[in-house]
C-alpha positions in Angstrom: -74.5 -5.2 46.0 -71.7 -4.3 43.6 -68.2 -3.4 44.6 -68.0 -0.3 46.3 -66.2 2.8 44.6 -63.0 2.2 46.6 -62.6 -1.0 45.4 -63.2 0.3 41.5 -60.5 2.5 42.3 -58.2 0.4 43.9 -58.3 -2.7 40.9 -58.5 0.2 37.7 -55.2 1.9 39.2 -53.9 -1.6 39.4 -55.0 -2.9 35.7 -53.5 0.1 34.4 -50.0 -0.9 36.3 -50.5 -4.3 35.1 -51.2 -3.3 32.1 -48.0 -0.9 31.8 -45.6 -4.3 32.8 -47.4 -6.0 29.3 -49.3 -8.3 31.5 -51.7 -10.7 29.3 -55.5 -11.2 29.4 -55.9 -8.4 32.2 -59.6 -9.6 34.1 -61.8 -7.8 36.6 -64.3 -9.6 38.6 -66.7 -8.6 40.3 -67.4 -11.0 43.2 -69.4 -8.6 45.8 -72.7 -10.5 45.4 -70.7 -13.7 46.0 -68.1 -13.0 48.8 -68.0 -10.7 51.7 -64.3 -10.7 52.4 -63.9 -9.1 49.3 -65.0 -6.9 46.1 -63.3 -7.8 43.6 -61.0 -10.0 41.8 -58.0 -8.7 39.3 -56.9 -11.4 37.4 -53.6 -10.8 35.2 -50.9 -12.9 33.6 -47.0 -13.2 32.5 -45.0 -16.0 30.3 -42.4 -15.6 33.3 -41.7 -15.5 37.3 -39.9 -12.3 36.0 -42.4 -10.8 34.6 -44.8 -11.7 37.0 -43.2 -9.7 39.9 -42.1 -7.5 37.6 -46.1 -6.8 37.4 -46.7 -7.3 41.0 -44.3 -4.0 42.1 -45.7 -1.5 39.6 -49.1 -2.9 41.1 -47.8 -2.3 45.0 -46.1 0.9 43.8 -48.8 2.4 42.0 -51.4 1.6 44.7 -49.2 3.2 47.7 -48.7 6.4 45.2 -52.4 7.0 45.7 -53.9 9.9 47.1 -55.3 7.6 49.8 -52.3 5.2 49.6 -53.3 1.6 49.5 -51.0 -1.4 51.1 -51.4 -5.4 50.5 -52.5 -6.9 54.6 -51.0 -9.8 52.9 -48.9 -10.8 49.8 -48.5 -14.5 48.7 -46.7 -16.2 46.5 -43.9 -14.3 45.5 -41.3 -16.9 46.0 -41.7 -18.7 43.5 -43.2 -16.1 41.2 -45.7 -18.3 39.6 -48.9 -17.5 41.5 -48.9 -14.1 43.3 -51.2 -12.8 45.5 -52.1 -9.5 47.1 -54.8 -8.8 49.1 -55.9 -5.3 49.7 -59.1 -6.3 51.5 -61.0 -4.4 49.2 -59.8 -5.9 46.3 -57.6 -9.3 45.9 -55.2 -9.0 43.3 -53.5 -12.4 41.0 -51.2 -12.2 39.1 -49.9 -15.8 37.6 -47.9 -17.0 35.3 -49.7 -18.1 32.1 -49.8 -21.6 32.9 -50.8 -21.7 36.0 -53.9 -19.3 34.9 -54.4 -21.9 32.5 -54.5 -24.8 35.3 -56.3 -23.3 37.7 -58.9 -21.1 35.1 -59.6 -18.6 38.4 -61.9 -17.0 35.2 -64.3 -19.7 35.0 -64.7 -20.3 38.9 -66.0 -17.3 38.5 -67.4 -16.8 35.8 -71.3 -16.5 36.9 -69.8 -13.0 38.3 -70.2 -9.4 36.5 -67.0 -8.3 34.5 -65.8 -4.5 35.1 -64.2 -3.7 31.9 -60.7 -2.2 31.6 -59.9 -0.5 28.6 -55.9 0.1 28.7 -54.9 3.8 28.2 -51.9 3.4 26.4 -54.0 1.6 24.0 -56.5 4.2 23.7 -54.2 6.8 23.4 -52.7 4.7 20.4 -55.8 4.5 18.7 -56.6 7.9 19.2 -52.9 8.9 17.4 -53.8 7.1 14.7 -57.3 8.8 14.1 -55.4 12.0 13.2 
């Protein structure tokens, strides 16, 4: 079983906000096969607590601007802003700062797991500009 289509949605609208904040090393993971509490795994990184939350609120915001708005039933971590975690049920979303991602490798724990790519727009777009 791979991760159902509301949960693709769900972690490529959050990417993309993560993505938008200049998070580093953006990773989905799909952990269906592996987990029932769950679909999938976004993985994203920041030098800096500021950044961190920074990334964490365009994630909340863009998922509540949804057509079928989308809330956290819990959110950890954002205290100390090195490890934040939001769990849409669906999805279960990290975002940490980069030494703690280095520390804890969440990555390679799971690692025997599928990959769902994400492809950043704005970097798309960029390439695309430059084409012409």
């Amino acid at each position: 079983m791979t991760a159902s289509e509301r949960a693709l949605e769900l972690v490529s609208a959050a990417a993309q906000a993560a993505a938008d904040k200049k998070a580093q090393d953006i990773a989905i993971i799909d952990v269906a096969d592996q987990l029932v509490i769950t679909d999938a795994f976004l993985i994203a990184s920041a030098p800096n607590e500021r950044q961190v939350l920074a990334i964490v609120d365009a994630i909340e915001e863009r998922l509540l601007n949804l057509p079928e708005k989308a809330k956290p039933v819990r959110r950890e971590g954002e205290r100390g802003g090195r490890w934040v975690l939001l769990d849409y049920v669906d999805v279960v979303i990290h975002v940490q700062h980069t030494e703690e991602r280095e520390f804890y490798a969440l990555d390679r724990l799971w690692k025997d797991c599928p990959t769902i790519p994400f492809v950043d727009r704005d970097l798309v777009e960029a390439d695309a500009g430059a084409a012409e």
